[in-house]
C-alpha positions in Angstrom: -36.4 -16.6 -132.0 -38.6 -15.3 -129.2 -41.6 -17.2 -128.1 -43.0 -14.0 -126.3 -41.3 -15.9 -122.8 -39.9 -13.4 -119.9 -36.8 -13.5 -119.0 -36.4 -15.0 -115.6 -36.1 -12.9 -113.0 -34.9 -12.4 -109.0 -37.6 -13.8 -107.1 -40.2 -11.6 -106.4 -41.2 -10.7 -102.7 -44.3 -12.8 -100.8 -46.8 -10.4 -100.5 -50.5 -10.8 -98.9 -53.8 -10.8 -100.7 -55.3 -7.3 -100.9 -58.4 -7.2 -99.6 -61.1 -4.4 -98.0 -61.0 -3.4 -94.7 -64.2 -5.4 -92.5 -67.6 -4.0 -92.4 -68.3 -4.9 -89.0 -72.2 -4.1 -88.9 -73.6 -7.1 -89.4 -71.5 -8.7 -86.4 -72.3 -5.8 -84.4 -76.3 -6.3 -85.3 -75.6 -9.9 -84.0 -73.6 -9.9 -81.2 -74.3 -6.0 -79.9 -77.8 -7.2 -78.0 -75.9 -9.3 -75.4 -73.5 -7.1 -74.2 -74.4 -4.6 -71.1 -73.8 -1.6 -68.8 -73.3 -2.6 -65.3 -74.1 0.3 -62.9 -73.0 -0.1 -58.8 -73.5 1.8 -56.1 -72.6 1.8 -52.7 -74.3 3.2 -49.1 -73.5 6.4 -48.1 -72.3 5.3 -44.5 -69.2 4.6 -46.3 -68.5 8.2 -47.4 -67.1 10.6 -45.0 -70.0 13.4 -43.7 -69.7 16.1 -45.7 -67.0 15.6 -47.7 -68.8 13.0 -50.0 -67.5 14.6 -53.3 -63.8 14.0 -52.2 -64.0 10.7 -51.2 -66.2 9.6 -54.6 -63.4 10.9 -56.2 -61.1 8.7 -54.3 -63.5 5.9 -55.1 -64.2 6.7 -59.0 -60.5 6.4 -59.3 -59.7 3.3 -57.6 -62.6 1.8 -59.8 -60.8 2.9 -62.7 -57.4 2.4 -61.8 -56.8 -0.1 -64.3 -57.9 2.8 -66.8 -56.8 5.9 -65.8 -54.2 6.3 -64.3 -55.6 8.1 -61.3 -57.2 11.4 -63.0 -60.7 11.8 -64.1 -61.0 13.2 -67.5 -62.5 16.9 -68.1 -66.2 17.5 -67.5 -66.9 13.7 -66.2 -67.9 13.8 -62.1 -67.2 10.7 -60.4 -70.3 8.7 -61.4 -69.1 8.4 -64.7 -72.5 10.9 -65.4 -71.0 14.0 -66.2 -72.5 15.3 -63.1 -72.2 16.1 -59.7 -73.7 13.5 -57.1 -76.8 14.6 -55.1 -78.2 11.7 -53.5 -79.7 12.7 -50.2 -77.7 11.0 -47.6 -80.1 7.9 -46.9 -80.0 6.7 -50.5 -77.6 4.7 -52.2 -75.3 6.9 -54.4 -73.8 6.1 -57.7 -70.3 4.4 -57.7 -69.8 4.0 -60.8 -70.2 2.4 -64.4 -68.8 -0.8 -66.6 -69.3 -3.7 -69.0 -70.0 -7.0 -69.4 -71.5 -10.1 -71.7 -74.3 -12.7 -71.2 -72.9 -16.0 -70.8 -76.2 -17.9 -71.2 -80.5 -17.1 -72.2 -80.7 -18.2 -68.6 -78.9 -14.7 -67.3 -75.6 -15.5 -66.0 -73.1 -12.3 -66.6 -69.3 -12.0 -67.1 -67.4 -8.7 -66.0 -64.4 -8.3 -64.2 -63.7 -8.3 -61.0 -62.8 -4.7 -60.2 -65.7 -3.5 -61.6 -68.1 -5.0 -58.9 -65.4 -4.9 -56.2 -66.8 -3.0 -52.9 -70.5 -2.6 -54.4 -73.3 -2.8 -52.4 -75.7 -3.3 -55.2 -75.7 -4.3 -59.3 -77.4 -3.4 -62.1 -77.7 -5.0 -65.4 -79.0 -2.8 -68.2 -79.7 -4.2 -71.8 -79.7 -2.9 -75.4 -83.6 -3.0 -75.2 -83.2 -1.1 -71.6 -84.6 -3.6 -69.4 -82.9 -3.1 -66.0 -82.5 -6.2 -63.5 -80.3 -6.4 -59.9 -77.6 -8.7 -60.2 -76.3 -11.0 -57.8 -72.4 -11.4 -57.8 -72.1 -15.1 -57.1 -68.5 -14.5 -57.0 -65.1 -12.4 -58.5 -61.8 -13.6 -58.4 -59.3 -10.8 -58.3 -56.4 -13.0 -59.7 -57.7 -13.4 -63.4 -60.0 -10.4 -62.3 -63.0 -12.2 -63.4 -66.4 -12.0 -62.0 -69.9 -13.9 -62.5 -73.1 -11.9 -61.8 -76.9 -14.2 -62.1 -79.8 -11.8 -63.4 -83.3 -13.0 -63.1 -84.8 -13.8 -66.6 -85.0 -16.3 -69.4 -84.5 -16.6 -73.3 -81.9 -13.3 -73.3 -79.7 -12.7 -76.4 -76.3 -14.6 -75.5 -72.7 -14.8 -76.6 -71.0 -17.7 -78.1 -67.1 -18.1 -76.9 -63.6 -18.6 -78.8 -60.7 -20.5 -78.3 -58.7 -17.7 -77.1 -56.0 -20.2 -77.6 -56.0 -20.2 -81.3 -56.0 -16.7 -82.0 -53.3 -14.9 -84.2 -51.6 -11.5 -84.0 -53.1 -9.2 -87.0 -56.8 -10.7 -86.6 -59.4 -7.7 -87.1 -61.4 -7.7 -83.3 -64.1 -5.1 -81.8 -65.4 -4.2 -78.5 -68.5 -3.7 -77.2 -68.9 -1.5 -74.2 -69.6 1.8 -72.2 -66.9 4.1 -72.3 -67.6 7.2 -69.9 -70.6 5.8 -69.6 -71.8 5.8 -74.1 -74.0 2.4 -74.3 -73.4 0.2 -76.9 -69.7 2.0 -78.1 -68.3 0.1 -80.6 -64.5 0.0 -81.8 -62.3 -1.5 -83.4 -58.9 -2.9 -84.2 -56.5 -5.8 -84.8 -54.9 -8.2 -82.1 -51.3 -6.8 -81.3 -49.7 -9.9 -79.4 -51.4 -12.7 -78.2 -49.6 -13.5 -75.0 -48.5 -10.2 -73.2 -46.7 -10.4 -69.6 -48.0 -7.5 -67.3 -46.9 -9.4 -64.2 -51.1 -10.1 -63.9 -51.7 -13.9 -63.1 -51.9 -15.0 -66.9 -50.6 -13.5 -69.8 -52.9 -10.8 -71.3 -54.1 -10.2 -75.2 -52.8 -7.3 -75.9 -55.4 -5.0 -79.1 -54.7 -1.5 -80.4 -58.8 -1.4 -80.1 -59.3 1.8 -78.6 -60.6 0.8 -75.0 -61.8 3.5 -72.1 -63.1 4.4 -68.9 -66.6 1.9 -68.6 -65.1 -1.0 -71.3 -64.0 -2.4 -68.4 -65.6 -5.8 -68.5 -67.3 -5.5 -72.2 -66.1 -8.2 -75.0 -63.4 -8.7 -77.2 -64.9 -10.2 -80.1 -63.2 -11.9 -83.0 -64.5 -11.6 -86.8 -66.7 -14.9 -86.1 -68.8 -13.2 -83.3 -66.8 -15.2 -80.5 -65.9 -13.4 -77.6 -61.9 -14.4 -77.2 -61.2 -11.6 -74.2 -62.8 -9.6 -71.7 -61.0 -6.0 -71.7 -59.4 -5.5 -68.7 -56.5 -2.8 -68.5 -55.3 -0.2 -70.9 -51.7 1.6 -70.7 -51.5 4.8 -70.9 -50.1 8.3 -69.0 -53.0 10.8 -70.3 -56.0 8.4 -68.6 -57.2 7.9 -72.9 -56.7 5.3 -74.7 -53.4 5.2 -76.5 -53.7 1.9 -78.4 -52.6 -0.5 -76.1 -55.4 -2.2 -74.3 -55.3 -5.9 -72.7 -58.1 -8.6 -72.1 -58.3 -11.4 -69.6 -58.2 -14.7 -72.4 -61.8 -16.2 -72.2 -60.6 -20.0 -72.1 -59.3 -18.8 -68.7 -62.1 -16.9 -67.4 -64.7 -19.6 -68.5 -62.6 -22.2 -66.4 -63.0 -19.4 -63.1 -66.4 -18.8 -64.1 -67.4 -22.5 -63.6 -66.1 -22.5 -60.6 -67.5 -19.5 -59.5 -70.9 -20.6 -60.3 -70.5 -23.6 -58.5 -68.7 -22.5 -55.1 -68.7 -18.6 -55.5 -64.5 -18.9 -54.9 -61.9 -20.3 -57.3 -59.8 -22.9 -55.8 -55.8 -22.9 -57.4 -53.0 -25.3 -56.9 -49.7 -24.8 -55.1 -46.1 -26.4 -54.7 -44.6 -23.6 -52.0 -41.9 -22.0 -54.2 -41.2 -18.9 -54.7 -40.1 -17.6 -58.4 -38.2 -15.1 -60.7 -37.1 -15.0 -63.9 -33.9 -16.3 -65.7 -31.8 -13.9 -67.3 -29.7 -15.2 -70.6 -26.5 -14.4 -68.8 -28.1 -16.8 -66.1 -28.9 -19.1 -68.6 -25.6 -19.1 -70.5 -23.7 -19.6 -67.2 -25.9 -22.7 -66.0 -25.1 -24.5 -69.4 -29.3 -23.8 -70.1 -29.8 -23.2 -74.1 -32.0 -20.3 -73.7 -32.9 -18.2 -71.1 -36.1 -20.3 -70.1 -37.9 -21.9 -67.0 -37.9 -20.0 -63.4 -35.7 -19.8 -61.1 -36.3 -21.3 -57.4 -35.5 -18.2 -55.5 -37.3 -20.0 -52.0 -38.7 -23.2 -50.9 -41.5 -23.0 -48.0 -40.3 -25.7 -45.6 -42.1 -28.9 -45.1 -44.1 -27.6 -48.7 -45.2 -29.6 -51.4 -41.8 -28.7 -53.5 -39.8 -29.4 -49.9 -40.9 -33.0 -49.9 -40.6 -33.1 -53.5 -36.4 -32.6 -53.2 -36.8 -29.0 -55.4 -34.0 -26.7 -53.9 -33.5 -23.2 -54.3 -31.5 -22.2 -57.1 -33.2 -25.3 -59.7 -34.1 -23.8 -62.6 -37.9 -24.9 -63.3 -38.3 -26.0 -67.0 -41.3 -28.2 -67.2 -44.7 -28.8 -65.4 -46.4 -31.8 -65.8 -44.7 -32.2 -68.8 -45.8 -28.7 -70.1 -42.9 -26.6 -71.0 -42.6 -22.9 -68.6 -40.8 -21.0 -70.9 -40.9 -17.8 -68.3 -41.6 -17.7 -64.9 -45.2 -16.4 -65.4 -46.0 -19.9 -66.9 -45.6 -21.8 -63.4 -48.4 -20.2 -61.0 -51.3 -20.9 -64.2 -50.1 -24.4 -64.7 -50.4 -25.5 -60.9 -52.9 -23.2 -60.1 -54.9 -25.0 -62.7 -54.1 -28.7 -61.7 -56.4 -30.6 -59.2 -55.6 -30.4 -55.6 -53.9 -33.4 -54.1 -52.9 -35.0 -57.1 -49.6 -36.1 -58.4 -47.3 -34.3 -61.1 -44.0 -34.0 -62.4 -41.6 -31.2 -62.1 -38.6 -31.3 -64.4 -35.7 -28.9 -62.9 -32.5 -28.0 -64.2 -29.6 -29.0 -61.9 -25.9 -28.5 -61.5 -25.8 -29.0 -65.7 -28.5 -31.5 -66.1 -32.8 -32.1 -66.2 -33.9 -34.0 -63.6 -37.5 -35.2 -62.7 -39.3 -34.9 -59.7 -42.9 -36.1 -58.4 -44.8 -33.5 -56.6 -48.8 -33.5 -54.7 -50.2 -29.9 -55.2 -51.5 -28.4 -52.4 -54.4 -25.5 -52.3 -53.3 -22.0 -52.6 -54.3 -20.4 -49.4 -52.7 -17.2 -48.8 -49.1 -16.3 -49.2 -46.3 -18.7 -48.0 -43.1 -17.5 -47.1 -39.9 -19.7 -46.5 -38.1 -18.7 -43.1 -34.5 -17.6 -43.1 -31.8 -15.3 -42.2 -28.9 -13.7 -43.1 -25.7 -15.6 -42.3 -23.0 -13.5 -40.8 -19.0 -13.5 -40.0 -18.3 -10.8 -37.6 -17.2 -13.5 -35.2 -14.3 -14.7 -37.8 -11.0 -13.1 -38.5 -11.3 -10.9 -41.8 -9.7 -12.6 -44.9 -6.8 -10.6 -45.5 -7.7 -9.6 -49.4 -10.2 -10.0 -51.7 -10.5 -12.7 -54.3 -10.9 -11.8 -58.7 -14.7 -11.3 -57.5 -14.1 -8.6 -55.3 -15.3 -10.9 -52.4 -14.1 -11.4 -49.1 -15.3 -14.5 -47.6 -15.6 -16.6 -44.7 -16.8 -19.6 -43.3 -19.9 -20.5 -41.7 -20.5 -22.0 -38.6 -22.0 -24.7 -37.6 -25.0 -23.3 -35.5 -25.1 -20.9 -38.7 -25.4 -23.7 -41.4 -28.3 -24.7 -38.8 -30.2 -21.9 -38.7 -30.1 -20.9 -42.7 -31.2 -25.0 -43.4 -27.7 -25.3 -45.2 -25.0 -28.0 -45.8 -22.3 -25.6 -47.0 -21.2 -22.1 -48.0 -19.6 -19.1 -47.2 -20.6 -15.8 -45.5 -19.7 -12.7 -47.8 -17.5 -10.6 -45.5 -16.5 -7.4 -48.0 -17.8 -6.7 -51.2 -15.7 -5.0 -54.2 -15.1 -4.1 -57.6 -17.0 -6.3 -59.6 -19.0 -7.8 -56.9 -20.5 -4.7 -55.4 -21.1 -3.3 -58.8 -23.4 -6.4 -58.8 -25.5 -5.7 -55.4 -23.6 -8.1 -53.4 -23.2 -7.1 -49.9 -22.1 -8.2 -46.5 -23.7 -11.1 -44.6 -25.1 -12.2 -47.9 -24.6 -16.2 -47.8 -23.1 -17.7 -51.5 -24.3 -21.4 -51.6 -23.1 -21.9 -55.3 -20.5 -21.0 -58.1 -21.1 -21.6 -61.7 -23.5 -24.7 -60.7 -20.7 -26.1 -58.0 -21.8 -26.2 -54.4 -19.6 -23.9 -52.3 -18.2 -26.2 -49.0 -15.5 -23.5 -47.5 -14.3 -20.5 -48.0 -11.0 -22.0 -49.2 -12.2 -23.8 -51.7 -14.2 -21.0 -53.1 -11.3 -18.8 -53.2 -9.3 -21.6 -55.6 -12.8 -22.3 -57.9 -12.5 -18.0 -58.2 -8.7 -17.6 -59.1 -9.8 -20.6 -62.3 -12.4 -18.6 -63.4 -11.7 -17.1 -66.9 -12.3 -13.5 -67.0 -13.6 -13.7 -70.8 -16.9 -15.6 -69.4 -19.7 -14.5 -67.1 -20.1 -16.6 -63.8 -22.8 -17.6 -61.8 -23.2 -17.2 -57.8 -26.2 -18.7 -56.4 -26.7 -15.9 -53.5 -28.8 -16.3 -50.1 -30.4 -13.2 -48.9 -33.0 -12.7 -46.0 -34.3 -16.1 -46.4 -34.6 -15.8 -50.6 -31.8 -17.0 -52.8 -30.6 -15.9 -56.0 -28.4 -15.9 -59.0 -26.4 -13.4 -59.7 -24.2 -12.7 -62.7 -20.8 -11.2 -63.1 -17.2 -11.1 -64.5 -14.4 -11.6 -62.7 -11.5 -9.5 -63.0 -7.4 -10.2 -64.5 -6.9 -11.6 -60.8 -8.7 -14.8 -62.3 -5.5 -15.7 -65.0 -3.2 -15.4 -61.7 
């Protein structure tokens, strides 16, 4: 007899709650008084004698770069205005027009760097249109982060996130002044929280629809927390297409205290220089996932130097903090105090290994010195090996000069081998994680190789080293 029970049934699929889409007015009545235009201009001295319409262009255009893609839009003149500058020549001239937040009631500013980059004066308008002259106390073009003081007490202020714990899919606005509209407000979800541009930190990545002037203005989560500052946008037209990126605000908040305090921002450094691992890389190393960075070159006499890292290790952990891309590396030691001590776990011929390290103070570019080992003084091999390589030894005065124990000098390059960018005088230090001595030995680790599997050549070039990936062909079963 039926009890009125239904019949069990497949599972059903997990679906979300249904809910309304945000009001977001209230937030914006909240939060919308502490965000501002910032105005620059610039001397005309700087502009050429009667061709300053050109060069403004030129100017308008670099200050938008990150936006636009080099083209002004229709009907806006290069001071963001809509018109055509007309300062007489012994005034300052508009430059042109951005965004930014209130940190504090006590008038300290956030905006990026870019957008106060080559001005010669700053102005700070409110919702209430006060205007005040800014002082930048300092920009850092890395994290492209700026801090600008403005004279005045009890001003509306934003509170800041934990950019850390946001989510992909949380509802966001931003505050700003696109072509130069006060107070625009837009809105959209976060689309990835982490996003590699190649920028110094990973970016948030938004489909909020972000322009020309939001450069500098707030992203703003549900709670009124700013959680980025909007920074770049992608796109071929010079509009927004839905993909727009902010600087994470636990990062700028760590350069803006140190811009307050010093006016400069002061980042740690090993001397190494980086790329990323591929997963045929990976697989070939004996690494579970293609992770870490790869030591392409050490500076000599460097932090990393002392510290025994070679080129070629695989860099996995910092301090104990996992660098799961290459990207990682430069935040975690720019972030760490200068002169202390901490740990750099590499991955070596198959195996972790731990090393201490003192960080140094990043200043300015370091470049390892090298050079291109060669082999025109030996006889030519008489045939190429399953790589397609043709190989000799180094000498003696050679191993010198390239800071090297062993390997061989890459004579000819085939097949396989030059369908893989190898090329003569190219030095190959490694195969498959084993250090190369002589060309003789090379040859007989190359004719085991089993064609079915990708190998591994750790490659010196110009001073920079490294891995390349490839197959080698039938020759290899001979």
């Amino acid at each position: 007899m039926s009890l009125g029970m239904t019949p069990a049934t497949a599972a059903s699929p997990v679906t979300g709650a249904v809910i309304g889409l945000p009001d977001f007015a209230d937030l914006v009545d909240r939060v919308g008084p502490a965000v501002v235009n910032i105005r620059t201009t610039e001397r005309p001295k700087q502009l050429q004698r009667g061709a300053q319409g050109a060069q403004g262009d030129e100017d308008m255009q670099e200050f938008l770069r990150r936006f636009f893609g080099g083209q002004l839009p229709p009907g806006v003149a290069p001071n963001g205005r809509g018109q055509r500058r007309g300062a007489p020549s012994d005034e300052p001239v508009n430059r042109g027009v951005g965004s930014g937040f209130i940190l504090s009631a006590d008038g300290y500013v956030m905006t990026n760097a870019h957008v106060v980059d080559g001005a010669d004066e700053v102005f700070v308008t409110l919702t209430d249109k006060r205007e005040f002259k800014a002082k930048v106390l300092g920009a850092d073009a890395r994290t492209d982060v700026a801090v600008l003081k403005i004279e005045g007490d009890k001003l509306p202020f934003l509170a800041m996130g934990d950019s850390d714990k946001i989510r992909a899919g949380e509802w966001v606005i931003a505050i700003g002044s696109p072509f130069n509209l006060e107070n625009t407000v837009t809105a959209g979800i976060i689309s990835a929280k982490a996003r590699d541009t190649g920028e110094y930190l990973p970016l948030i990545q938004s489909d909020v629809a972000v322009n020309p002037g939001n450069s500098g203005g707030p992203l703003i989560n549900m709670r009124g927390e700013v959680i980025g500052i909007n920074s770049q946008i992608a796109t071929l037209s010079g509009g927004s297409n839905g993909i727009s990126f902010a600087v994470p605000i636990n990062e700028a908040m760590r350069v803006s205290d140190q811009l307050k305090k010093s006016g400069k921002v002061t980042r740690g450094r090993i001397g190494v220089q980086i790329s990323e691992v591929n997963k045929e890389v990976a697989e070939s190393l004996g690494l579970k996932s293609a992770q870490g960075a790869e030591v392409s070159m050490v500076e000599p006499g460097g932090p990393a130097d002392k510290a025994g890292i070679k080129a070629g290790d695989i860099i996995l952990k910092f301090n104990g903090k996992p660098v799961a891309r290459s990207s990682d590396l430069p935040r975690l030691v720019g972030e760490t105090a200068l002169d202390s001590k901490a740990t750099v776990t590499v991955w070596r011929k198959g195996a972790e290994l731990t090393l201490p390290v003192t960080v140094a103070e990043l200043d300015g570019d370091k470049s390892a010195k090298g050079a291109k080992g060669k082999g025109a003084d030996k006889a030519e091999p008489a045939k190429a090996n399953a790589l397609g390589l043709k190989v000799d030894d180094l000498s003696a005065a050679q191993k010198k000069d390239l800071g090297v124990n062993g390997g061989v000098v890459v004579v000819d390059a085939e097949g396989v081998a030059e369908g893989a960018g190898l090329d003569e005088g190219d030095v190959l230090l490694q195969l498959n994680n084993i250090e190369v001595k002589d060309a003789k030995q090379f040859n007989a680790a190359v004719a085991k190789l089993d064609p079915k599997k990708p190998s591994v050549l750790l490659v010196l070039r110009d001073g920079n080293t490294r891995f390349i990936s490839l197959r080698p062909t039938a020759k290899a079963e001979k």
